[in-house]
ChimeraX commands (.cxc) that place a marker at each C-alpha (Angstrom):
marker #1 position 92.11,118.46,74.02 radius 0.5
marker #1 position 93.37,117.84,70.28 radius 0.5
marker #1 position 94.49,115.16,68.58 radius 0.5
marker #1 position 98.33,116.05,68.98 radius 0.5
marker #1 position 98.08,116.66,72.90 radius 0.5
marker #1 position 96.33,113.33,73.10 radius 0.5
marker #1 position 99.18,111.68,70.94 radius 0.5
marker #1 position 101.78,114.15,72.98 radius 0.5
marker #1 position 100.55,112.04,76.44 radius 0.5
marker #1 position 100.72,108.87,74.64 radius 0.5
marker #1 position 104.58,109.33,73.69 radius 0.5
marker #1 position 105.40,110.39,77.38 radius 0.5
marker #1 position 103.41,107.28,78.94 radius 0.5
marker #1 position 106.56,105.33,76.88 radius 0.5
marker #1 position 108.61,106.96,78.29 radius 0.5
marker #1 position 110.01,105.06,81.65 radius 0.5
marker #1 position 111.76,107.94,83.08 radius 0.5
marker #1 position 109.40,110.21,82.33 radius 0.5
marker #1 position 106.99,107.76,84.31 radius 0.5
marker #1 position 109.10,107.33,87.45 radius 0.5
marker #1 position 109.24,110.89,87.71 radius 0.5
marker #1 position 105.62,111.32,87.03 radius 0.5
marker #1 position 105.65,114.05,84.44 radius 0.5
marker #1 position 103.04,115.27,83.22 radius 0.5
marker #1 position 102.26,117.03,79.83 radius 0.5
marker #1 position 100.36,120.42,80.30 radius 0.5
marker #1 position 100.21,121.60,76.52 radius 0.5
marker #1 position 101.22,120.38,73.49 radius 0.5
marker #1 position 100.52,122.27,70.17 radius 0.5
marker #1 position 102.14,123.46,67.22 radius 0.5
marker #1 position 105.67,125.32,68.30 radius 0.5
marker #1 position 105.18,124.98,72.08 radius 0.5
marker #1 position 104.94,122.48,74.76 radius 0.5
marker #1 position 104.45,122.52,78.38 radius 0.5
marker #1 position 105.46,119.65,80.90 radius 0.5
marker #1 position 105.35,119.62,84.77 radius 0.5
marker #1 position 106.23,117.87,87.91 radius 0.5
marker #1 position 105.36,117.48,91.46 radius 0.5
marker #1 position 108.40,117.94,93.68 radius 0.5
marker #1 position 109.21,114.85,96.12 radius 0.5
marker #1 position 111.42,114.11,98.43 radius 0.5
marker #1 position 113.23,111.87,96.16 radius 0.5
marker #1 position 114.03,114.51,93.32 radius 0.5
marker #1 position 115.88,116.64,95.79 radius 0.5
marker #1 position 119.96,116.54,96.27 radius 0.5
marker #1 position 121.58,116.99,99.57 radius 0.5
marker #1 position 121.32,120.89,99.92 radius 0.5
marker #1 position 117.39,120.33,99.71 radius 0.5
marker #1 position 117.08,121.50,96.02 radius 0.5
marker #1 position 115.58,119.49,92.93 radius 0.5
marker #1 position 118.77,117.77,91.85 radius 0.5
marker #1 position 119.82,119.66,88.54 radius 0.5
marker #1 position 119.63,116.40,86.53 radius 0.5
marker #1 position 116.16,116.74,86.73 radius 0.5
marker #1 position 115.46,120.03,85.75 radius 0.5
marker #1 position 118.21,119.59,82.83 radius 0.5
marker #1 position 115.65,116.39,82.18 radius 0.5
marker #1 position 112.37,118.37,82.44 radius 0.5
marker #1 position 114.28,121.13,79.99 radius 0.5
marker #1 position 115.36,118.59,77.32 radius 0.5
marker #1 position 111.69,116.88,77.22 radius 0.5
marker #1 position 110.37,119.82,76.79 radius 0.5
marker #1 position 112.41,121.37,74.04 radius 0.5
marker #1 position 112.10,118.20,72.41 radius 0.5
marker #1 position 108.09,118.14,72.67 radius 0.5
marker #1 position 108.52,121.82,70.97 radius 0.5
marker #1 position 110.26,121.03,68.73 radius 0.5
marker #1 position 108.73,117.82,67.62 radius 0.5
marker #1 position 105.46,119.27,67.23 radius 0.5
marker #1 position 106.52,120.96,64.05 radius 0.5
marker #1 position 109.34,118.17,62.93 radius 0.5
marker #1 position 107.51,114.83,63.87 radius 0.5
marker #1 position 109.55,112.28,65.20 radius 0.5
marker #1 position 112.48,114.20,66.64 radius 0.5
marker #1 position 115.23,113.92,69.52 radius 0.5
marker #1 position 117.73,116.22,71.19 radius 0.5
marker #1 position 120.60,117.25,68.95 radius 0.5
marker #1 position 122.40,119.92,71.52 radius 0.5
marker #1 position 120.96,121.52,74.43 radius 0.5
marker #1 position 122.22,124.21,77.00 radius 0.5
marker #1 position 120.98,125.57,80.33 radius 0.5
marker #1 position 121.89,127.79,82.57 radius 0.5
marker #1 position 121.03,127.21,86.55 radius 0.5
marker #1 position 119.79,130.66,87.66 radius 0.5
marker #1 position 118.74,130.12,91.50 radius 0.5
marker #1 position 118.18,126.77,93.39 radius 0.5
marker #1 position 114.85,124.57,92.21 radius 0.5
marker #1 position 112.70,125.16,95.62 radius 0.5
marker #1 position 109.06,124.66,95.51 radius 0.5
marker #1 position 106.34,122.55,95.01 radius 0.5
marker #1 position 106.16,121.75,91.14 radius 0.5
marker #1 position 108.02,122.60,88.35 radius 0.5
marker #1 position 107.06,123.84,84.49 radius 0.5
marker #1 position 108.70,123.71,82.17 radius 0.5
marker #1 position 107.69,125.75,78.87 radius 0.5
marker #1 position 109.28,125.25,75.52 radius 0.5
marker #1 position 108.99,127.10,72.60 radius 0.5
marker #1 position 109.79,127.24,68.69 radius 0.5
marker #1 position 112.37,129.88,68.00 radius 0.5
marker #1 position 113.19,128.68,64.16 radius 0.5
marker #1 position 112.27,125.37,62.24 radius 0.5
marker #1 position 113.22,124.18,58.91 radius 0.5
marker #1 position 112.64,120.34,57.17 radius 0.5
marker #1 position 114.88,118.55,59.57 radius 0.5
marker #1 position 115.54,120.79,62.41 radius 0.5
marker #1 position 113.77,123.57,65.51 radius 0.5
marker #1 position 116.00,125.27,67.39 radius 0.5
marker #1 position 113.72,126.00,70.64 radius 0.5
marker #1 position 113.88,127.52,74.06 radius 0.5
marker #1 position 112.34,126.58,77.17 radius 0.5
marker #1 position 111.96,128.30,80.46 radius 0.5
marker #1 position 111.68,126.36,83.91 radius 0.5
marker #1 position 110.01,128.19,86.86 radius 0.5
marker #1 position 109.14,126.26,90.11 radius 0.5
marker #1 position 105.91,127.06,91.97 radius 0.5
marker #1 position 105.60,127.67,95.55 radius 0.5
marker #1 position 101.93,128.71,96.94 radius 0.5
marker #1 position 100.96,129.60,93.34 radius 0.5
marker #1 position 104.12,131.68,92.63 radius 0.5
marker #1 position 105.73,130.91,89.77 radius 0.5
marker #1 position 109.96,131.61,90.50 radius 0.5
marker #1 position 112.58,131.52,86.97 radius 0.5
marker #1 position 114.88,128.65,88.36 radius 0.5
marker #1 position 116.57,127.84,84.70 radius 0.5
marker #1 position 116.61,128.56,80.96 radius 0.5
marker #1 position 117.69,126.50,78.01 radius 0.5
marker #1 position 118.30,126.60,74.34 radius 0.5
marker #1 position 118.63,123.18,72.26 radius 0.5
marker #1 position 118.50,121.77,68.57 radius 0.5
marker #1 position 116.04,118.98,67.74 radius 0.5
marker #1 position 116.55,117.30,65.11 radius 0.5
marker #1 position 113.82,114.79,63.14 radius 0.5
marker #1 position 114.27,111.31,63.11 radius 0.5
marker #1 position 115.26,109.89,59.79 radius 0.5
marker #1 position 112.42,107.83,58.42 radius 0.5
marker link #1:1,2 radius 0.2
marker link #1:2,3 radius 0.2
marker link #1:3,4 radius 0.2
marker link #1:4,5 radius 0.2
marker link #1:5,6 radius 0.2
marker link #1:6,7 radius 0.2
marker link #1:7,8 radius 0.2
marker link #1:8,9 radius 0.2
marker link #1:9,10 radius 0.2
marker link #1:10,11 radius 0.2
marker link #1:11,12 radius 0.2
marker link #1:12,13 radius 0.2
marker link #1:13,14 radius 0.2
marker link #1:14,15 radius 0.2
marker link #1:15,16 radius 0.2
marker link #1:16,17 radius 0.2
marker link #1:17,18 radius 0.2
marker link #1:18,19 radius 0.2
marker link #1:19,20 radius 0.2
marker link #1:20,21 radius 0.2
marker link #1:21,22 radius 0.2
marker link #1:22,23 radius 0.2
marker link #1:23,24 radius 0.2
marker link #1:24,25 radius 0.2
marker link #1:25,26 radius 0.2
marker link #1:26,27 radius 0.2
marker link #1:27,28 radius 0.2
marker link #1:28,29 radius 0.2
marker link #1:29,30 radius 0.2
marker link #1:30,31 radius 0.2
marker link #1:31,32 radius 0.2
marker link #1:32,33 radius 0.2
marker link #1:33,34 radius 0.2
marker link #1:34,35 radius 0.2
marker link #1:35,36 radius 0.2
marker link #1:36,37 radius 0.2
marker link #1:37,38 radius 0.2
marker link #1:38,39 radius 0.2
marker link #1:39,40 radius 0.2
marker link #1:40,41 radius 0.2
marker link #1:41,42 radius 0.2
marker link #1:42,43 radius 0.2
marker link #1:43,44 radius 0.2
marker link #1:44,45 radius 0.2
marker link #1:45,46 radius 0.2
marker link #1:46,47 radius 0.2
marker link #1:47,48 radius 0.2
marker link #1:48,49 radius 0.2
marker link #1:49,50 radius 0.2
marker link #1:50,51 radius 0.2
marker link #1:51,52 radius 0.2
marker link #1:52,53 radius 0.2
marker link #1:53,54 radius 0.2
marker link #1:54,55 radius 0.2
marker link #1:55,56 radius 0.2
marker link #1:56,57 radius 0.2
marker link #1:57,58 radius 0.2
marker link #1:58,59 radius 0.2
marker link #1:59,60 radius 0.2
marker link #1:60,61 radius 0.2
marker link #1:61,62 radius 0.2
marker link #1:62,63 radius 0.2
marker link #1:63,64 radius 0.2
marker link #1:64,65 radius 0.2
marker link #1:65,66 radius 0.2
marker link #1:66,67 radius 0.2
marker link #1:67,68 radius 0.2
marker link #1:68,69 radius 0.2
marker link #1:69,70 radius 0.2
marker link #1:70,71 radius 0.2
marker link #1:71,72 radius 0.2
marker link #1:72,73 radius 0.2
marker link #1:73,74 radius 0.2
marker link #1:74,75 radius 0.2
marker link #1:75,76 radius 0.2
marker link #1:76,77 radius 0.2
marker link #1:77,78 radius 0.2
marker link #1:78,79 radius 0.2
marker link #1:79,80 radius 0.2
marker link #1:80,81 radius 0.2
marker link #1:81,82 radius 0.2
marker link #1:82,83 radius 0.2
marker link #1:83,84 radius 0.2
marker link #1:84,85 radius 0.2
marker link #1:85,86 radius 0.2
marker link #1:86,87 radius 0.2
marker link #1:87,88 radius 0.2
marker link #1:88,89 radius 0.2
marker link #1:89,90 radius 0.2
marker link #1:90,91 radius 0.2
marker link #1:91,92 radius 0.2
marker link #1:92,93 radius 0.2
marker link #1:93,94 radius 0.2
marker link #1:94,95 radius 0.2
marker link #1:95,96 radius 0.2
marker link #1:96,97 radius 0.2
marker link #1:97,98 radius 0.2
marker link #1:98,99 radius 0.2
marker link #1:99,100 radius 0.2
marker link #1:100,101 radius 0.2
marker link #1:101,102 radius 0.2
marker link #1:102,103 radius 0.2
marker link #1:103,104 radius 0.2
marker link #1:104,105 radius 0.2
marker link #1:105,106 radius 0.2
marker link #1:106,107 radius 0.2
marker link #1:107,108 radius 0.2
marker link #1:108,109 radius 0.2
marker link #1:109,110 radius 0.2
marker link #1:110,111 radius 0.2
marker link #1:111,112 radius 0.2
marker link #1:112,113 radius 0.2
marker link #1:113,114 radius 0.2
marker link #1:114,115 radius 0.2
marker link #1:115,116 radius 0.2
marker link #1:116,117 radius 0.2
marker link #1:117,118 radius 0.2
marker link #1:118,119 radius 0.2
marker link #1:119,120 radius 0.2
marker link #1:120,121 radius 0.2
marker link #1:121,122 radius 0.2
marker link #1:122,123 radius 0.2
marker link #1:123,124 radius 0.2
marker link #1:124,125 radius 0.2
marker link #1:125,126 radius 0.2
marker link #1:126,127 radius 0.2
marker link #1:127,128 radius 0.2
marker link #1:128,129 radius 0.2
marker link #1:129,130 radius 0.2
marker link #1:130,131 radius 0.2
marker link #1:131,132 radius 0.2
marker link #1:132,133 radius 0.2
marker link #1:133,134 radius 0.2
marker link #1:134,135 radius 0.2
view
């Protein structure tokens, strides 16, 4: 693995939230990112789906991870997703990528698919601006 994926894990093991939830970071290179979790019990709302605050989480990490591997420092400016069919399965990715980047902001897009028995199944889509953190 290369020196930004190792410095990619080291920024998610600050994060708390990301902790709790046990995320995990699955690539990290210039103008993508990847990031994953292991559905439990806990994550899930009262219809048995992965409560939508945590896929609108796993989205936002990762279009921030996109975009900050071409910005540096970065957070969430704006971000939108869509819902397209409940979060059911064992895992879910989340895959972010670079659409357009300039000196001080990446507009990105990420895709979240949920796995069940090595299936991969579209559950949401987002689009955000990440901006770079003023130095």
């Amino acid at each position: 693995m290369g020196e930004l994926f190792e410095f990619g894990k080291q920024i998610l093991a600050q994060q708390p939230f990301s902790v709790l939830l046990g995320t995990e970071l699955k690539t990290f290179e210039s103008g993508k990112a990847e990031l994953s979790l292991i559905v439990k019990e806990e994550l899930k709302q009262q219809h048995g789906f992965v409560h939508g605050g945590v896929v609108s989480y796993l989205a936002d990490n990762a279009l921030t991870y996109a975009g900050g591997s071409v910005l540096g420092d970065s957070v969430t400016s704006e971000y939108k997703i869509n819902y397209l069919r409940p979060a059911i399965g064992e895992r879910l990715i989340a895959r972010a990528r670079v659409l357009s980047s300039g000196k001080r902001q990446a507009v990105c897009q990420c895709e979240i698919v949920a796995t069940d028995s090595g299936e991969e199944r579209m559950i949401a889509v987002a689009q955000g601006t990440i901006t770079k953190v003023a130095s």
